[in-house]
C-alpha positions in Angstrom: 94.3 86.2 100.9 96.8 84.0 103.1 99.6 84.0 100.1 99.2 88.3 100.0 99.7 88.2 104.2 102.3 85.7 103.6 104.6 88.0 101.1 103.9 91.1 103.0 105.2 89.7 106.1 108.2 88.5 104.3 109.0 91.1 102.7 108.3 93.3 105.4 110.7 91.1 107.5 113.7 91.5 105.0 113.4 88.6 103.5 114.3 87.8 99.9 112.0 84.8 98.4 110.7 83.3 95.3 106.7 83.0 95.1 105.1 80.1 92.8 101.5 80.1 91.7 100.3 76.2 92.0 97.6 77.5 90.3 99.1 78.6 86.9 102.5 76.6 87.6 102.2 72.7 87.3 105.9 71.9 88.0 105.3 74.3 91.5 102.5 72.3 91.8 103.9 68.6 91.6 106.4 69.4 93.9 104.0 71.0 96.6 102.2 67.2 96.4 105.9 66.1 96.8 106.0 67.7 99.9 103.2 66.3 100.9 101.3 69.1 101.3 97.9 70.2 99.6 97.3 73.6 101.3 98.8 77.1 99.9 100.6 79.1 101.2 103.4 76.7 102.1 106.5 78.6 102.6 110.0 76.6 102.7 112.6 78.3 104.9 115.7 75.9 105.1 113.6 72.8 104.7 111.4 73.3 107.5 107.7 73.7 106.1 105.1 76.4 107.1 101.4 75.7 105.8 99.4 79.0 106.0 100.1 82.8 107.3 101.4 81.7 111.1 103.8 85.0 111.7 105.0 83.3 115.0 105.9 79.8 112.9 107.4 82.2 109.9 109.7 83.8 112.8 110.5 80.8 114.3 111.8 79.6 110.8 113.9 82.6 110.3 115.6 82.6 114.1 116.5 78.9 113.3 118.1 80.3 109.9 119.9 82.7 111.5 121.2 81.2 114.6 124.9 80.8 115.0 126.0 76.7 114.2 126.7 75.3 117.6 130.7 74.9 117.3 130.2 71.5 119.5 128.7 70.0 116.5 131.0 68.3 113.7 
């Protein structure tokens, strides 16, 4: 199952995260149609939206977390 790949690369990666089930949680559900979205797993990583096990969008994500702020910007 995607979700299982998804939380196995995660944790793998070091990353600490918080799992909802849409299917047993109706308040994790509501807000995934909030997002817009109606396909699981959607991970969240500072905003930016990843639908489905994409390791190379997951990393992306992360090197956009972690990169420095650019100290030109206000």
């Amino acid at each position: 199952m995607a979700c299982d790949k998804v939380k196995a690369w995660l944790s793998q990666a070091g990353v600490d995260f918080i799992a909802h089930n849409v299917e047993t949680d109706i308040a994790a559900y509501d807000a995934l149609l909030a997002l817009g979205v109606r396909r699981v797993p959607l991970t969240v990583i500072d905003g930016r939206l990843v639908a489905g096990f994409r390791p190379d969008a997951l990393a992306a994500a992360l090197s956009a977390r972690r990169a420095p702020a650019d100290p030109g910007t206000p």
